[in-house]
C-alpha positions in Angstrom: 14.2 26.6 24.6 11.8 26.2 21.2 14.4 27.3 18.8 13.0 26.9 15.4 15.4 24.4 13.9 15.3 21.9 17.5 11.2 21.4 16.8 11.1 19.6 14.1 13.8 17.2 15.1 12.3 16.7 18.2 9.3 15.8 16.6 11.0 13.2 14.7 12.9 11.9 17.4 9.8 11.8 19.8 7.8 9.6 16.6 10.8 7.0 16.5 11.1 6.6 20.2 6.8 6.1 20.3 7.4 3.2 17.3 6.0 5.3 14.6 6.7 4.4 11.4 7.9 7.9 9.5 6.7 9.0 6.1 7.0 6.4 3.4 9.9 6.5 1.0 8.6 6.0 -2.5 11.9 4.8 -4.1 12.4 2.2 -1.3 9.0 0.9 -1.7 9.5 0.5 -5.4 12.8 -2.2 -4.4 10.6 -4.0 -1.7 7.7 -3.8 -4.5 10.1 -6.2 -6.9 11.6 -8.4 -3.9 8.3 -8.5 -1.9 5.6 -8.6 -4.3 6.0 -8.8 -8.0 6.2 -12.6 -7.5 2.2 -12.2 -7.0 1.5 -8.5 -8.6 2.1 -6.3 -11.0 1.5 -2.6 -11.1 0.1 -3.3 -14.7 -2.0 -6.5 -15.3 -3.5 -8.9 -12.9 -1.1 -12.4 -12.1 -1.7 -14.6 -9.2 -2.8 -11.1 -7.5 -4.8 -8.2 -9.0 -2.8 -5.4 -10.6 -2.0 -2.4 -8.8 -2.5 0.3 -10.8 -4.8 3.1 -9.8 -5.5 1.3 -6.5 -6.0 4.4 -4.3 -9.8 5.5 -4.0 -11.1 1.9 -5.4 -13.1 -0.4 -3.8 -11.1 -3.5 -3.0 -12.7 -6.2 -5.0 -13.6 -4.1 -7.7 -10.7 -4.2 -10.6 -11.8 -5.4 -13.8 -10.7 -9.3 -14.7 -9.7 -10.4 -11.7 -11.5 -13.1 -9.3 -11.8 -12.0 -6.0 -12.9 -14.0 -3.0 -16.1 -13.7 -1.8 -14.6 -11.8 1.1 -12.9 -9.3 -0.8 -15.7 -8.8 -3.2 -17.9 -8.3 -0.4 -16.1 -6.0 2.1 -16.5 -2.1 1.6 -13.4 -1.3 1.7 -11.7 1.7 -0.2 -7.8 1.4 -0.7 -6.3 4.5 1.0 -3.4 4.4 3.3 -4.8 3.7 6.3 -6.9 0.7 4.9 -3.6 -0.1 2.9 -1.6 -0.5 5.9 -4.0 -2.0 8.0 -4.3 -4.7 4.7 -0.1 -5.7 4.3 0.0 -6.1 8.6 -2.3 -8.6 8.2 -5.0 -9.3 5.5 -7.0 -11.8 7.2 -7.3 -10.0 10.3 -9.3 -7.2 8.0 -11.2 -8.7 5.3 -11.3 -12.6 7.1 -11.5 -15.2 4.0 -9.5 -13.4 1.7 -6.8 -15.4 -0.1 -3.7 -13.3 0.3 -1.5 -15.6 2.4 1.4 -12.9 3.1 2.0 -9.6 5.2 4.2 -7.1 5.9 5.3 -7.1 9.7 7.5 -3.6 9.4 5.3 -0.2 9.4 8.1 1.1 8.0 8.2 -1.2 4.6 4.5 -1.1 4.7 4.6 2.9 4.9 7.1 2.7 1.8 4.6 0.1 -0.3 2.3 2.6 0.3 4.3 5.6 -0.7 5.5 3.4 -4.3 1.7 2.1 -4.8 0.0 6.0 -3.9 2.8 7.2 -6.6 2.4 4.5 -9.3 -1.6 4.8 -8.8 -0.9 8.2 -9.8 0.7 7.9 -12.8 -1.8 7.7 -15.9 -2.0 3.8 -17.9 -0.3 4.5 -21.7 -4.2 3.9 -22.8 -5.4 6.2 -20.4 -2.6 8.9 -21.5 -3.4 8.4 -25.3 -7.2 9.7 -25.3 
């Protein structure tokens, strides 16, 4: 029977069974953010890692003050989600020589990463609000 209301939980239920990840969970992503990576990162300035900020639709390598490795510098990569989550499963298996020595086994914490850095990337810099 394809009552309207069964679909879409069927839908869900047929993603979790096939080991999908489901959409990202901003808020979540924000705690795992300050546990996972803000010992590295900030959204705001570059630290040990570059800053986040504004990260979606940049070529990775490319944020201003920050030394990159040659590999980084190099790839042509553009931060999106797919490149995103292919990145936290395991950076050296996609740009090899890159100097990020962690990842993010769960698709489901990457998917929420993604979902804080996509919303926080969103959000205009004070400077960039003031002109």
């Amino acid at each position: 029977m394809n009552h309207p209301c069964f679909l879409p939980g069927l839908a869900a239920a047929m993603l979790l069974a096939a080991g999908g990840a489901s959409a990202g969970d901003a808020a979540h992503g924000q705690v795992l953010y300050k546990t996972m990576c803000m010992s590295c990162h900030s959204i705001d300035y570059n630290g040990v890692g570059p800053a986040h900020k504004g990260v979606f639709g940049r070529k990775a390598g490319s944020a201003a003050g920050y030394a990159y490795s040659p590999a980084v510098k190099a790839s042509a990569i553009v931060w999106n989600e797919k490149t995103l989550d292919q990145w936290l499963a395991g950076p050296e298996k996609l740009i090899p020589g890159q100097k990020m020595g962690y990842l993010v086994p769960s698709a489901q914490d990457r998917a929420d990463l993604i979902a804080y850095l996509q919303q926080e990337s969103a959000r205009a810099s004070p400077a960039q609000a003031a002109r």
